[in-house]
C-alpha positions as CSV (number, residue, x, y, z in Angstrom):
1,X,180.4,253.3,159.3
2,X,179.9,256.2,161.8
3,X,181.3,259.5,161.6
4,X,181.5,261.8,164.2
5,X,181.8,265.5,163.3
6,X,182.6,268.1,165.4
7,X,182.1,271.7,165.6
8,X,184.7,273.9,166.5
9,X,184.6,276.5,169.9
10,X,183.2,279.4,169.3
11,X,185.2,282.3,167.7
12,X,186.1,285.8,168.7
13,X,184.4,287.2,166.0
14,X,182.1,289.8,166.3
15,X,178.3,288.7,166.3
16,X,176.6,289.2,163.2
17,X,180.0,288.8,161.3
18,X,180.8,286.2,158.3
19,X,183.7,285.1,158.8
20,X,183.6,281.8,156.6
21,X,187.0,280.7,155.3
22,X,188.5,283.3,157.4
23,X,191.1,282.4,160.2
24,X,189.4,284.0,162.8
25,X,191.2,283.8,166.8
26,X,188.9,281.5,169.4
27,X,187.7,283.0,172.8
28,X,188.9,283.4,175.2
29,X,186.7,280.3,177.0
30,X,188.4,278.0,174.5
31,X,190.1,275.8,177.1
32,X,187.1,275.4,179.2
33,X,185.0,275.0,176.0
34,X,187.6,272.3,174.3
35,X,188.0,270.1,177.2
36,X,184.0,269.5,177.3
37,X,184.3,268.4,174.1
38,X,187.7,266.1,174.6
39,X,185.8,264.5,177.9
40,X,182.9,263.9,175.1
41,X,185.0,261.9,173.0
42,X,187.0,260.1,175.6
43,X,185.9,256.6,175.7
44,X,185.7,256.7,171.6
45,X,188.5,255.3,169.3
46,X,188.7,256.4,165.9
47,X,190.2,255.0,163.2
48,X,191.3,257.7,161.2
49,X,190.8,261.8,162.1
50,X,190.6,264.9,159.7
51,X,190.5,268.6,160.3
52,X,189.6,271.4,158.7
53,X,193.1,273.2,157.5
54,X,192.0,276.7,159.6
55,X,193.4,276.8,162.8
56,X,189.8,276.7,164.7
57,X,189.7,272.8,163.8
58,X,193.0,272.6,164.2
59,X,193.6,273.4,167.8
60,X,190.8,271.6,169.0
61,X,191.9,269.0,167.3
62,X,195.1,268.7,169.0
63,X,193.3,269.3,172.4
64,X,191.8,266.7,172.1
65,X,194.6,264.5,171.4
66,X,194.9,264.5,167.4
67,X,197.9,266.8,166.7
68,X,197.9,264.5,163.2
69,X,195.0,264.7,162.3
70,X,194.5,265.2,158.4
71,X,193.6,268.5,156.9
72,X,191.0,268.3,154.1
73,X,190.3,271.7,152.7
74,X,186.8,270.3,151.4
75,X,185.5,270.5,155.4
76,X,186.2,274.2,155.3
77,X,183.5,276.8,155.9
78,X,181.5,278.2,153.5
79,X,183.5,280.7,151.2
80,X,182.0,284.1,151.9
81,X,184.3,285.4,149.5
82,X,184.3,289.4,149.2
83,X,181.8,289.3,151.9
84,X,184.6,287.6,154.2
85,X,184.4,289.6,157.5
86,X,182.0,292.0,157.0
87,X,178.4,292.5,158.8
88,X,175.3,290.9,157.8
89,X,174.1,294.8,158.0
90,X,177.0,295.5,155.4
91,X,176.3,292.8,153.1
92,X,172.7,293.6,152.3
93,X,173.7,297.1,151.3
94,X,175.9,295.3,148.5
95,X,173.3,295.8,145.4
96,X,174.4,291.6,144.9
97,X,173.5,290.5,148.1
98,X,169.6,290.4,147.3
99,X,170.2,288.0,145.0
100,X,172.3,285.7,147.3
101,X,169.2,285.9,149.9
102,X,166.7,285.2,147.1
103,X,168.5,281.9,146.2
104,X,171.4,281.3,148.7
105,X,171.4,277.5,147.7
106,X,172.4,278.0,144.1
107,X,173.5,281.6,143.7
108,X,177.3,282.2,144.5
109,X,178.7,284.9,146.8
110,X,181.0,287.2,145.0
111,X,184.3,285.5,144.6
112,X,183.0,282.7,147.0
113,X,180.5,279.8,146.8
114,X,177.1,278.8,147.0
115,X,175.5,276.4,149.7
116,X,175.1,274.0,147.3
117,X,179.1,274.5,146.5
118,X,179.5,273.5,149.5
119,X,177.3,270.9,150.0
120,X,178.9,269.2,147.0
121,X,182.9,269.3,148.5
122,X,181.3,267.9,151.5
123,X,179.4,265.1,150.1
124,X,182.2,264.4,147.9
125,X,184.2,264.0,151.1
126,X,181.7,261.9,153.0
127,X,181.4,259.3,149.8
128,X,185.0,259.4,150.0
129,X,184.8,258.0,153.7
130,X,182.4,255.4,152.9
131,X,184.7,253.9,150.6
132,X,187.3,254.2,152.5
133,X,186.6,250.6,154.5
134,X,187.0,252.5,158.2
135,X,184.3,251.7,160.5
136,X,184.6,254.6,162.8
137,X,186.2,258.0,162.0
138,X,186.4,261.6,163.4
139,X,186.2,265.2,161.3
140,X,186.9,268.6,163.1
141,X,185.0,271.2,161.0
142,X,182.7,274.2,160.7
143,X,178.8,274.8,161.3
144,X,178.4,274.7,157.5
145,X,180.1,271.6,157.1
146,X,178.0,269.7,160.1
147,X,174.6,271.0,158.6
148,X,175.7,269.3,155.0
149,X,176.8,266.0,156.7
150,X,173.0,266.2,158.5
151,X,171.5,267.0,154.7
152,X,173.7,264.2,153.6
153,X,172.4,262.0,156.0
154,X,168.5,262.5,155.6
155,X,168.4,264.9,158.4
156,X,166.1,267.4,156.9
157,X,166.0,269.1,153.6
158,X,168.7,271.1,151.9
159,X,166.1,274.1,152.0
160,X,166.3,273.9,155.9
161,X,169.9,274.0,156.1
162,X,170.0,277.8,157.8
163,X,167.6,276.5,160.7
164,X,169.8,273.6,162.0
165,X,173.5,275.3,162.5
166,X,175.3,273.6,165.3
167,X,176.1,274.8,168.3
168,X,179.8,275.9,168.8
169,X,181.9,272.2,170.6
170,X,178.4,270.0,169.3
171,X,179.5,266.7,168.5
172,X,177.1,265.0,165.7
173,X,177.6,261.0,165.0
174,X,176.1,259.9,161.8
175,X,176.0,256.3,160.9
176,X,175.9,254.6,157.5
């Protein structure tokens, strides 16, 4: 089976932000940005397609010629929850944050999730796929969800997750 995941264009967000589950506008450079990526995928046929429910996987998903594409809230972000749109320089003044840095894998974010959290919806989602009989399938997502598919795959280790987040339109085909 290969899966192709994609990661949305890039957001007009602040840098330094995180902005997670948050449905955040894309730039301004989206059309220029989204039609590299639907050129990318234009001599590929999918089987199936799924979408992150926020409308940053969305849109680019119906650029590129899947307005029906399935939303799957388990290939959401990461769920920054209380820390949701606010500065990296605002979240380590939270006295709860240090903990979070310490052991971002297992430790959740107030009212959100851990990595691992995530890494478990997404995992549960790729098995999910692999059963599924399909032989070649599409997922518009996040950064987070990419890096947990590459984990998933063998990429590299869970503790390296931070330093291998996709580039904004990457495309990432995984085969199993």
């Amino acid at each position: 089976m290969e899966i192709y995941f994609i990661r949305h264009t890039s957001v007009d967000v602040p840098a330094g932000y995180a902005y997670g589950q948050t449905d955040v506008p894309l730039r301004s450079s989206f059309q220029t940005e989204a039609e590299i990526v639907k050129n990318n995928l234009q001599n590929i046929s999918f089987d199936k397609v799924w979408c992150s429910p926020l409308s940053r996987c969305v849109k680019l998903a119906d650029y590129c010629g899947y307005p029906d594409a399935e939303r799957d809230e388990r290939v959401k972000e990461l769920n920054f929850g209380e820390w949701e749109m606010k500065s990296w320089e605002d979240i380590s003044t939270d006295p709860r944050s240090q903990n979070w840095f310490n052991d971002w894998l297992n430790v959740r974010i107030p009212s959100g999730e851990s990595f691992k959290d995530q890494y478990i919806r997404v995992s549960a989602f790729i098995e999910e796929l692999k059963e599924s009989g399909l032989e070649r399938v599409c997922v518009f997502a996040h950064g987070g969800v990419l890096t947990c598919a590459r984990v998933y795959a063998g990429e590299y280790d869970i503790t390296d997750a931070f330093k291998n987040i996709p580039s904004y339109g990457e495309i990432i085909k995984l085969t199993f």
